[in-house]
N, CA, C and O atoms as a GROMACS GRO file, in nm:
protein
  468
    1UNK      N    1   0.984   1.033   1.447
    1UNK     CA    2   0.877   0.957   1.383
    1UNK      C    3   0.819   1.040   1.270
    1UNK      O    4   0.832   1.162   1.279
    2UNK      N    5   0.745   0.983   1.145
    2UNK     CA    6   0.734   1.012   1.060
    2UNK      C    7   0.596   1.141   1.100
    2UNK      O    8   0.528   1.141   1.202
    3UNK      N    9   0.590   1.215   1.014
    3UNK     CA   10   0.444   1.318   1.072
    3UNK      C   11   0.358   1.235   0.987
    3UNK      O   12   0.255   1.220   1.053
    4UNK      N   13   0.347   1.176   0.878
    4UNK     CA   14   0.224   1.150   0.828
    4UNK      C   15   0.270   1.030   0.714
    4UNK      O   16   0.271   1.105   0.616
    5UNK      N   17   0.298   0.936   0.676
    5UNK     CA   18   0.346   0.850   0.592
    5UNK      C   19   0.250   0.895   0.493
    5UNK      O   20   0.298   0.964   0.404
    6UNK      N   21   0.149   0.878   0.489
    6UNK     CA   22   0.078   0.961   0.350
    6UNK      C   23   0.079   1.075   0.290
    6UNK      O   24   0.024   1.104   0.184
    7UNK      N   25   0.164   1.161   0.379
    7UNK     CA   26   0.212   1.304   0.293
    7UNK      C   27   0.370   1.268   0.265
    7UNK      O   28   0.435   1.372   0.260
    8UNK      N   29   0.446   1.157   0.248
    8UNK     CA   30   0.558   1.159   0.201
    8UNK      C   31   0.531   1.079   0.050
    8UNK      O   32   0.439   1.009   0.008
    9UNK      N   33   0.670   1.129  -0.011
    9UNK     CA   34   0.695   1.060  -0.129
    9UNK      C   35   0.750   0.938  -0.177
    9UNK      O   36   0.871   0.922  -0.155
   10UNK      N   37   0.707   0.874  -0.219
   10UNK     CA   38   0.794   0.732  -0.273
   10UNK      C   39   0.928   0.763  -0.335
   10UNK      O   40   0.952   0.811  -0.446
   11UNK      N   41   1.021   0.720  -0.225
   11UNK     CA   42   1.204   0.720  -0.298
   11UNK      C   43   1.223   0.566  -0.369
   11UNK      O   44   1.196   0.463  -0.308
   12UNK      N   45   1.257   0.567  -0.463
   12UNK     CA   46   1.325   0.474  -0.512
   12UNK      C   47   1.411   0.442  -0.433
   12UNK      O   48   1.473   0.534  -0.380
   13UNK      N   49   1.443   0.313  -0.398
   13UNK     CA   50   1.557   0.237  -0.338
   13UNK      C   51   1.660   0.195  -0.447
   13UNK      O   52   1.641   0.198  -0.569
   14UNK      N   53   1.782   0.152  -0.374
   14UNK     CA   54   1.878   0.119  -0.450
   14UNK      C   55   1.941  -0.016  -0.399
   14UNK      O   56   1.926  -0.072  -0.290
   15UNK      N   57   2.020  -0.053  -0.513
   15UNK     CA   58   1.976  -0.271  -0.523
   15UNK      C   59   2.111  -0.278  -0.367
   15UNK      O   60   2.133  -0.386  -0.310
   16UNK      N   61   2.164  -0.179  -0.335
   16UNK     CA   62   2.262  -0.176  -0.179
   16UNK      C   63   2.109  -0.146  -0.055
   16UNK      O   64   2.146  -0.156   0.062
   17UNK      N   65   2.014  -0.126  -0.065
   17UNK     CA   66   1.955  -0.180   0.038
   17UNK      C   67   1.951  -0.276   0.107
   17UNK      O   68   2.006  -0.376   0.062
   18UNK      N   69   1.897  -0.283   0.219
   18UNK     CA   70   1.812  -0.449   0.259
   18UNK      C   71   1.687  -0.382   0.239
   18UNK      O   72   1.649  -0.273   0.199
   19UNK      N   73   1.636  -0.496   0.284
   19UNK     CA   74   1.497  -0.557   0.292
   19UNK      C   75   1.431  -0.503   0.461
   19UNK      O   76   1.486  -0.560   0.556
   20UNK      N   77   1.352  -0.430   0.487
   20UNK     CA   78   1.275  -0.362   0.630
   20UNK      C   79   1.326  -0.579   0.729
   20UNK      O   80   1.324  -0.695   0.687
   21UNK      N   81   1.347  -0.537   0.810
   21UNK     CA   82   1.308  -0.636   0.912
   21UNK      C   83   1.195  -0.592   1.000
   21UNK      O   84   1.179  -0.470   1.000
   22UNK      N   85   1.129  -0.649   1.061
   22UNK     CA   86   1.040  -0.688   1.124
   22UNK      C   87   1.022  -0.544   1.245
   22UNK      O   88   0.945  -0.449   1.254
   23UNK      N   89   1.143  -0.594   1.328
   23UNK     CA   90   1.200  -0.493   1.423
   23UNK      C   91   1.182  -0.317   1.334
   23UNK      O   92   1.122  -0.225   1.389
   24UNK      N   93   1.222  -0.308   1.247
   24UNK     CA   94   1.252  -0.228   1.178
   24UNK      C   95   1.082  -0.152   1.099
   24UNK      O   96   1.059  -0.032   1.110
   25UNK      N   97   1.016  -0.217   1.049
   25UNK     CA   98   0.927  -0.224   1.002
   25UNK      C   99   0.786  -0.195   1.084
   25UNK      O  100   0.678  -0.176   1.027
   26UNK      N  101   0.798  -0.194   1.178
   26UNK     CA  102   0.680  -0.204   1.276
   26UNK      C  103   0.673  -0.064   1.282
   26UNK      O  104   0.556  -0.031   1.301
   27UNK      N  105   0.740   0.021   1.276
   27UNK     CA  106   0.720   0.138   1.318
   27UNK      C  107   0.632   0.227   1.218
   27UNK      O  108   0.558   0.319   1.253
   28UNK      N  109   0.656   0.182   1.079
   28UNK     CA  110   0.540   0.213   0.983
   28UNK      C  111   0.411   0.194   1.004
   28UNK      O  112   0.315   0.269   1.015
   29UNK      N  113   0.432   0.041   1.009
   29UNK     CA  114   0.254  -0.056   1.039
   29UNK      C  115   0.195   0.030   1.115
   29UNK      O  116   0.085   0.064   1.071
   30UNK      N  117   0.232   0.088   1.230
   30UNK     CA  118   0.128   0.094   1.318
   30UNK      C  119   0.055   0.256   1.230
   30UNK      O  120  -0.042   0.298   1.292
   31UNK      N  121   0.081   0.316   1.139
   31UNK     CA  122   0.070   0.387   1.097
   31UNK      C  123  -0.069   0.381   0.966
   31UNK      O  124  -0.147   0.458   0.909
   32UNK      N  125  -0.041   0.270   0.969
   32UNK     CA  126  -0.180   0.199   0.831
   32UNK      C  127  -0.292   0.152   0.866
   32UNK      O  128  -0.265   0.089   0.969
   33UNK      N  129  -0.411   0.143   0.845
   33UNK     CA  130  -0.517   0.085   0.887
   33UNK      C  131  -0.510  -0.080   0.869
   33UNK      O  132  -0.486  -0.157   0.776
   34UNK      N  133  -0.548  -0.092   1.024
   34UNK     CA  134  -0.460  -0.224   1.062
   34UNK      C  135  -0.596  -0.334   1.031
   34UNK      O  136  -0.579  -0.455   1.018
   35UNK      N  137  -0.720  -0.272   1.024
   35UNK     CA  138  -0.815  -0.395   0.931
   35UNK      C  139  -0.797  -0.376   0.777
   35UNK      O  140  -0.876  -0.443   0.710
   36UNK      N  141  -0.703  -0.294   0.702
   36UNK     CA  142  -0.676  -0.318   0.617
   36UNK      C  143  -0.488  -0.432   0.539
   36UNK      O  144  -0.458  -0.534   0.478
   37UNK      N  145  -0.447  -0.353   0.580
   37UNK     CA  146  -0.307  -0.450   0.606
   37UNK      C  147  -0.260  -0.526   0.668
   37UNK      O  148  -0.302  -0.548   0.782
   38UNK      N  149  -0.151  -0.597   0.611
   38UNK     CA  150  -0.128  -0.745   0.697
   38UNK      C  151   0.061  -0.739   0.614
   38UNK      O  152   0.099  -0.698   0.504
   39UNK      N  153   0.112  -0.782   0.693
   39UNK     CA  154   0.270  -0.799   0.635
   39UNK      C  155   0.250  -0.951   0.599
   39UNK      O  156   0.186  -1.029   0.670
   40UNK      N  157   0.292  -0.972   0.522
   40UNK     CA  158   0.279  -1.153   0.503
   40UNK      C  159   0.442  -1.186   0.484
   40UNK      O  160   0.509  -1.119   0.406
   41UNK      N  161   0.484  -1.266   0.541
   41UNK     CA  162   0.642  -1.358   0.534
   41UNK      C  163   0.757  -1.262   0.559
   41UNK      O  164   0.875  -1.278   0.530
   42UNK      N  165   0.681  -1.132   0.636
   42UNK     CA  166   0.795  -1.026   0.633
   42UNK      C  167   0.873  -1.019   0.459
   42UNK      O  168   0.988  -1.026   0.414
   43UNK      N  169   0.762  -1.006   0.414
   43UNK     CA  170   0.871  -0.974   0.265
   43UNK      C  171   0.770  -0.892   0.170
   43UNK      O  172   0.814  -0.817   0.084
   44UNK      N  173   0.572  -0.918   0.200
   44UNK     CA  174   0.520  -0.837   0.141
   44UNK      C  175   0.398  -0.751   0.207
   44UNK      O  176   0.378  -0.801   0.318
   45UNK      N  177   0.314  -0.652   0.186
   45UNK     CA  178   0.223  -0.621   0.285
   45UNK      C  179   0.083  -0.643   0.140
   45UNK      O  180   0.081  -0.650   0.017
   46UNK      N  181   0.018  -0.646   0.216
   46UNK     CA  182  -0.142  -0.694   0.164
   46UNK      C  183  -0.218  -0.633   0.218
   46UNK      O  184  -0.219  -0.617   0.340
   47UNK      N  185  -0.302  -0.583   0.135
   47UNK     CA  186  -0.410  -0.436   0.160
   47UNK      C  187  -0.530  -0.509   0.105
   47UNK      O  188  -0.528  -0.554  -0.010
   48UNK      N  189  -0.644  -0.524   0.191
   48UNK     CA  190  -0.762  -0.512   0.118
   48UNK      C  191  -0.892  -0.429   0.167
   48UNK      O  192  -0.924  -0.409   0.284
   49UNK      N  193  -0.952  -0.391   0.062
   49UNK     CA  194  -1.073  -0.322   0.083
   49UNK      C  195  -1.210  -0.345   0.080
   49UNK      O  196  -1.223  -0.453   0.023
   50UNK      N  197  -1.298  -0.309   0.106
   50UNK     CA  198  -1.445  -0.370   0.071
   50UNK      C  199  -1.524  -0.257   0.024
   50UNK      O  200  -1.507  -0.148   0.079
   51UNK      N  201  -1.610  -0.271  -0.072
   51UNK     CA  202  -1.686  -0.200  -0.093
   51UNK      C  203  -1.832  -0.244  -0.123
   51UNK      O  204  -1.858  -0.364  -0.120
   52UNK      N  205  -1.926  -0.154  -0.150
   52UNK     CA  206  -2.102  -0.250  -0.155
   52UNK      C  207  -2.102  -0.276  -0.266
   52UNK      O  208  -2.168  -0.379  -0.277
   53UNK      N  209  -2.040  -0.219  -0.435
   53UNK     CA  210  -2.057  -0.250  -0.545
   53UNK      C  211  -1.934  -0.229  -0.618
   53UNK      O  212  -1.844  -0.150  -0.589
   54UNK      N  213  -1.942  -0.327  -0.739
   54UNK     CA  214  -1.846  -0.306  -0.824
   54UNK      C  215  -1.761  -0.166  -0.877
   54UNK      O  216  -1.642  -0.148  -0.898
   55UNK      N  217  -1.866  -0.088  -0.887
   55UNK     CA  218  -1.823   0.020  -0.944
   55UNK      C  219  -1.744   0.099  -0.851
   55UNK      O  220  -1.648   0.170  -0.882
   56UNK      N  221  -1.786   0.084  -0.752
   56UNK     CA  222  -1.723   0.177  -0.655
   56UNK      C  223  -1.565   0.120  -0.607
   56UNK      O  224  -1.484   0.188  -0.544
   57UNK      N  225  -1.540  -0.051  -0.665
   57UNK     CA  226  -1.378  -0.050  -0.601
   57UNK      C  227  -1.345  -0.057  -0.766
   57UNK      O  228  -1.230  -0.099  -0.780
   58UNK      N  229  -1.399  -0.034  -0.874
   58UNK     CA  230  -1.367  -0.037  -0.989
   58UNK      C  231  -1.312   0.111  -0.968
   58UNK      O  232  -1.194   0.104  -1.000
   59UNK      N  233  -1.339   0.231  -0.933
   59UNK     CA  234  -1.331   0.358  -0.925
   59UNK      C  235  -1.187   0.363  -0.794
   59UNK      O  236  -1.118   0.464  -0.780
   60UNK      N  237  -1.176   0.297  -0.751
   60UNK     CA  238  -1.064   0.286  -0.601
   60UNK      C  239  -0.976   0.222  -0.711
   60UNK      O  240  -0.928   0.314  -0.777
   61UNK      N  241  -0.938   0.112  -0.752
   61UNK     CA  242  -0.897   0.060  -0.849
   61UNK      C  243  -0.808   0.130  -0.935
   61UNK      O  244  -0.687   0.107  -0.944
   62UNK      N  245  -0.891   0.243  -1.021
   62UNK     CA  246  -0.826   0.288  -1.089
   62UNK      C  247  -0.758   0.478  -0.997
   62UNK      O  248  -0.674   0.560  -1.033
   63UNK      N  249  -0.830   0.472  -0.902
   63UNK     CA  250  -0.704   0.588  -0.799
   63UNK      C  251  -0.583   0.512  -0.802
   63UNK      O  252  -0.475   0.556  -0.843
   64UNK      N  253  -0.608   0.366  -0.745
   64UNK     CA  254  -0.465   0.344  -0.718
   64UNK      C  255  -0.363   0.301  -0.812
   64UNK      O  256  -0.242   0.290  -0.790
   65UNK      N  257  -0.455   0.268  -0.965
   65UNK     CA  258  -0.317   0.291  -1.061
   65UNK      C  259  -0.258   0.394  -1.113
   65UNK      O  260  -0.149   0.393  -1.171
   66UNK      N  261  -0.368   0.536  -1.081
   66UNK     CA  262  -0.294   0.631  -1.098
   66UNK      C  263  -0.184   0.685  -0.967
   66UNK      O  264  -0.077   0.744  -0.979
   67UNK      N  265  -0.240   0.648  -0.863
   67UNK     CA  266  -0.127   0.621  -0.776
   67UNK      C  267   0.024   0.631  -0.817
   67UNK      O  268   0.117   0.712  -0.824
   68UNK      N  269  -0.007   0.492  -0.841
   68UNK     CA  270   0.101   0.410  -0.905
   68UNK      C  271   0.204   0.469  -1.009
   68UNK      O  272   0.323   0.446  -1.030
   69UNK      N  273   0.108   0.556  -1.067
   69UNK     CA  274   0.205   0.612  -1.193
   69UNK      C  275   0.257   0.718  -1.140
   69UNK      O  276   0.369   0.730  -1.191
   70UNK      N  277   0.228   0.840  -1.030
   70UNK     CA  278   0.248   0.904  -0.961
   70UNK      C  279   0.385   0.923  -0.939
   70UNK      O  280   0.469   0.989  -0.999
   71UNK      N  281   0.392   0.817  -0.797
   71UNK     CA  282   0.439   0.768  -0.708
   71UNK      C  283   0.563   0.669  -0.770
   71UNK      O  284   0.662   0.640  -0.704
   72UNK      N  285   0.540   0.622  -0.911
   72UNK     CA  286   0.632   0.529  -0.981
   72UNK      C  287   0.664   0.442  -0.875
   72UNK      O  288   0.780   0.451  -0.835
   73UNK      N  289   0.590   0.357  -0.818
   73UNK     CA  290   0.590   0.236  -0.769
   73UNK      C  291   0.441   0.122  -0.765
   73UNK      O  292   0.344   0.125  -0.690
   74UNK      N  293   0.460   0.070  -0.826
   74UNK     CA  294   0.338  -0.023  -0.872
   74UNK      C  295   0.322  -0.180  -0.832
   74UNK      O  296   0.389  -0.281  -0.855
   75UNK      N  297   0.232  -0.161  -0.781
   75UNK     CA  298   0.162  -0.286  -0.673
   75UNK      C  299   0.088  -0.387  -0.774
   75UNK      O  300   0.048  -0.337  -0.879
   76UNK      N  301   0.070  -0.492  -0.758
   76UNK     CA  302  -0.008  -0.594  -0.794
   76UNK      C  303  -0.158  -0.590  -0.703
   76UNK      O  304  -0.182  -0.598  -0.582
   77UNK      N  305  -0.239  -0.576  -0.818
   77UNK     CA  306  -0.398  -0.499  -0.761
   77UNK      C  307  -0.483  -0.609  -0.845
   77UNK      O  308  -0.458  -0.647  -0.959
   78UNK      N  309  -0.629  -0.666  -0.731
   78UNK     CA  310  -0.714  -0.756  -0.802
   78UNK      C  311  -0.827  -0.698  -0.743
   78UNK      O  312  -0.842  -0.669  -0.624
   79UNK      N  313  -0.911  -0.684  -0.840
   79UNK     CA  314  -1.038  -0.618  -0.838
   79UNK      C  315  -1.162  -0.767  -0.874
   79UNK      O  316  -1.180  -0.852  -0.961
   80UNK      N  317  -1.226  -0.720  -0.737
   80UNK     CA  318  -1.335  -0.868  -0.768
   80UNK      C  319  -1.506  -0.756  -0.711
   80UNK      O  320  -1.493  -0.644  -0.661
   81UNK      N  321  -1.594  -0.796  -0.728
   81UNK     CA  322  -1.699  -0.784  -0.671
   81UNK      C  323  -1.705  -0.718  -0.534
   81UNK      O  324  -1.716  -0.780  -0.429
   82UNK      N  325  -1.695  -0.554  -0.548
   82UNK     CA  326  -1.707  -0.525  -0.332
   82UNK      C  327  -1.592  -0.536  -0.284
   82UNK      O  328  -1.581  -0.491  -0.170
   83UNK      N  329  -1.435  -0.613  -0.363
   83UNK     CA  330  -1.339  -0.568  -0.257
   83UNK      C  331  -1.235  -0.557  -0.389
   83UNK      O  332  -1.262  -0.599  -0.502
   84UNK      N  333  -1.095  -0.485  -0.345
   84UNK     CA  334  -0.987  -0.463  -0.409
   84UNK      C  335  -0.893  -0.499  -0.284
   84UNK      O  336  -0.904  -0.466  -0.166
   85UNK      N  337  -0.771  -0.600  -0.364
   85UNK     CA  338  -0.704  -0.648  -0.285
   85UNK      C  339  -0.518  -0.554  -0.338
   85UNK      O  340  -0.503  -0.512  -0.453
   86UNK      N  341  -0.442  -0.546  -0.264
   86UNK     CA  342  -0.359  -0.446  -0.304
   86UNK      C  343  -0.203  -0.531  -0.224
   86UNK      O  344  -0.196  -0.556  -0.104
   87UNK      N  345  -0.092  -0.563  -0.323
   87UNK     CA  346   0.006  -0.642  -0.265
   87UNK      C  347   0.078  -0.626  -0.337
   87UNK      O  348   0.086  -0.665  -0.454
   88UNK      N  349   0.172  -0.537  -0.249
   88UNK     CA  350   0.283  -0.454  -0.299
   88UNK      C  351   0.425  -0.493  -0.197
   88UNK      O  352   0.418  -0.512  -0.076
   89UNK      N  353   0.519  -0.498  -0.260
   89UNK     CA  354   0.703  -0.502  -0.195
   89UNK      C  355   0.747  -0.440  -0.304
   89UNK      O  356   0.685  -0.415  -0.408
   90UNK      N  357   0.875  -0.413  -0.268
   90UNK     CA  358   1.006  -0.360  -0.377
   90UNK      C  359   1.054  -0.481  -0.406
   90UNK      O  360   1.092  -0.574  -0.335
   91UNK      N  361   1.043  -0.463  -0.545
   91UNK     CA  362   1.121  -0.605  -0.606
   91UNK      C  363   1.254  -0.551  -0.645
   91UNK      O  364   1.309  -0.629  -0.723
   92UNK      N  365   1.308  -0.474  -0.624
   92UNK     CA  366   1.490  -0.462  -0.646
   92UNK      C  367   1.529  -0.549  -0.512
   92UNK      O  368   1.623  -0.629  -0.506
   93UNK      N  369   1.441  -0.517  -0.409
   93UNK     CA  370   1.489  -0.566  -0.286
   93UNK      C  371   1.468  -0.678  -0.275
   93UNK      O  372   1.564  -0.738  -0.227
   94UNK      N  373   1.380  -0.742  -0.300
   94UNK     CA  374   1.277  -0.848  -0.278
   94UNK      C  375   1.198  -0.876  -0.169
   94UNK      O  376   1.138  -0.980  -0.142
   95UNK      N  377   1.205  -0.737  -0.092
   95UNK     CA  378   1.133  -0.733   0.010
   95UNK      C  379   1.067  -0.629   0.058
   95UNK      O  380   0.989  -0.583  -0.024
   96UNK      N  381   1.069  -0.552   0.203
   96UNK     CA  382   1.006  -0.397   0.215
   96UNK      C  383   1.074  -0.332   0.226
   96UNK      O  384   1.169  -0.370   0.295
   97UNK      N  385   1.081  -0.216   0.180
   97UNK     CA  386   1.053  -0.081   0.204
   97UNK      C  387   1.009   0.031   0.269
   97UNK      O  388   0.887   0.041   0.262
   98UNK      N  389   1.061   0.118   0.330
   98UNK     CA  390   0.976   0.193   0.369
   98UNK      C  391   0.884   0.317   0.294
   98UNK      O  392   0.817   0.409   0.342
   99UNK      N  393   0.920   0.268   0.132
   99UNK     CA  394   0.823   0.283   0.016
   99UNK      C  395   0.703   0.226   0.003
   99UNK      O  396   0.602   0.286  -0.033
  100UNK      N  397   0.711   0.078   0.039
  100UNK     CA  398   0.587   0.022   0.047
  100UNK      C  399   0.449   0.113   0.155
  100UNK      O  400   0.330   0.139   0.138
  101UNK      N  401   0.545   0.134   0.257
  101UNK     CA  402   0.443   0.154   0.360
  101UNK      C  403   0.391   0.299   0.313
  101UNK      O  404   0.276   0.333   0.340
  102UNK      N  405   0.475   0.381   0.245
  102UNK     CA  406   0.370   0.504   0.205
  102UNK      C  407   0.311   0.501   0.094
  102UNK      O  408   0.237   0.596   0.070
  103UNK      N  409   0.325   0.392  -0.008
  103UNK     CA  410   0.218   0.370  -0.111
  103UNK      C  411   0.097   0.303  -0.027
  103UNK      O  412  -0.008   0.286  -0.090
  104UNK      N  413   0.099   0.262   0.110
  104UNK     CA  414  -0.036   0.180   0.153
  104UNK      C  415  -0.102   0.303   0.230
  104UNK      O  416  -0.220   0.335   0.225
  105UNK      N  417  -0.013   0.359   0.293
  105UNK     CA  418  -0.110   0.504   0.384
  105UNK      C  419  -0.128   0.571   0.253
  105UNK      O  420  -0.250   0.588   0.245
  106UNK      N  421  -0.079   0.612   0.161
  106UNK     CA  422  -0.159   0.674   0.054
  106UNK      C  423  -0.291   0.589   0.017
  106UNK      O  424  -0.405   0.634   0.027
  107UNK      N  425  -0.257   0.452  -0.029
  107UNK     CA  426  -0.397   0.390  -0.058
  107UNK      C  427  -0.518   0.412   0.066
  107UNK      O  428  -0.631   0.456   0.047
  108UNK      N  429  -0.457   0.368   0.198
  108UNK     CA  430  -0.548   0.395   0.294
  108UNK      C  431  -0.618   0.557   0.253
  108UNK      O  432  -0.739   0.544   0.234
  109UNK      N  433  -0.581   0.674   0.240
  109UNK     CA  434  -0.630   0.773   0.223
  109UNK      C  435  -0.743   0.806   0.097
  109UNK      O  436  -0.847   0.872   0.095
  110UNK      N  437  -0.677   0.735   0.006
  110UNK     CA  438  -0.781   0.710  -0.090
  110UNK      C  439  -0.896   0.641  -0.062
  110UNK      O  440  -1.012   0.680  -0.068
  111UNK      N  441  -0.859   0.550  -0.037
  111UNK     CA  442  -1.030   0.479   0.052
  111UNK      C  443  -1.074   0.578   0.119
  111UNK      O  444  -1.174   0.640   0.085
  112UNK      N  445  -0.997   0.606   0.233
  112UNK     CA  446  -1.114   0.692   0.335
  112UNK      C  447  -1.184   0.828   0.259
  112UNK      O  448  -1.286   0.887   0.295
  113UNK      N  449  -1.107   0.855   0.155
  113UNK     CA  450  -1.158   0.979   0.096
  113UNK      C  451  -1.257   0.894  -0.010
  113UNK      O  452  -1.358   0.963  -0.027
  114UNK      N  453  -1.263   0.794  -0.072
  114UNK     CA  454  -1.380   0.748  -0.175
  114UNK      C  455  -1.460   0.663  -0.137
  114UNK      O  456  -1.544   0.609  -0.210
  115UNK      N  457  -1.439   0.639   0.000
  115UNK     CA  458  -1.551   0.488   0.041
  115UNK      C  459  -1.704   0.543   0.057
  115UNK      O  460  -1.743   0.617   0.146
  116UNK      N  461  -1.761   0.502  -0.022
  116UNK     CA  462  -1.914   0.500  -0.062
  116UNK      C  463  -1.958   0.357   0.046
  116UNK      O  464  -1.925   0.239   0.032
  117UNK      N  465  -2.030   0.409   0.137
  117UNK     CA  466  -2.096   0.250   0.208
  117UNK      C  467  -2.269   0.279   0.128
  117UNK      O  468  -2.359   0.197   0.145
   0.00000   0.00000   0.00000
């Protein structure tokens, strides 16, 4: 089992993958903060956050596009009032990864390290 999905690195996959199954996939999840993520259709996972003010998921927001540039894997991110919503898959695959799941324990870490209540 993995020691820490948030201390690993994002590998690029290659278009001879599959896609995580379910069976397959679970073994990450339980690894993410589970009031934050949700797998939706087994094909993407969905992260959201809350915060008390704008500024503060405006500031989470932009961790996780630097994330993103990091890590060279980049999520579809919506920033509203108090929450940031975060919904990310591998699109070579069209599905998961076990890339996805350490760009979300990284995001999870970023929250827990910037959450202002």
């Amino acid at each position: 089992m993995d020691k820490n999905l948030a201390d690993e690195k994002c590998v690029a996959c290659n278009s001879d993958d599959h896609p995580l199954t379910s069976e397959s996939y679970s073994k990450y999840l339980v690894h993410l903060d589970d009031q934050s993520w949700n797998v939706v259709d087994n094909h993407h996972l969905i992260g959201s956050y809350s915060f008390s003010n704008f500024k503060d998921a405006l500031e989470f927001t932009i961790s996780i596009g630097n994330l993103a540039e990091d890590e060279w894997h980049h999520p579809e991110i919506s920033l509203s009032w108090g929450e940031v919503q975060i919904k990310i898959w591998t699109h070579k695959i069209n599905g998961l990864h076990k890339t996805d799941f350490i760009f979300a324990a990284k995001s999870d870490r970023i929250y827990s390290e910037q959450k202002i209540t």
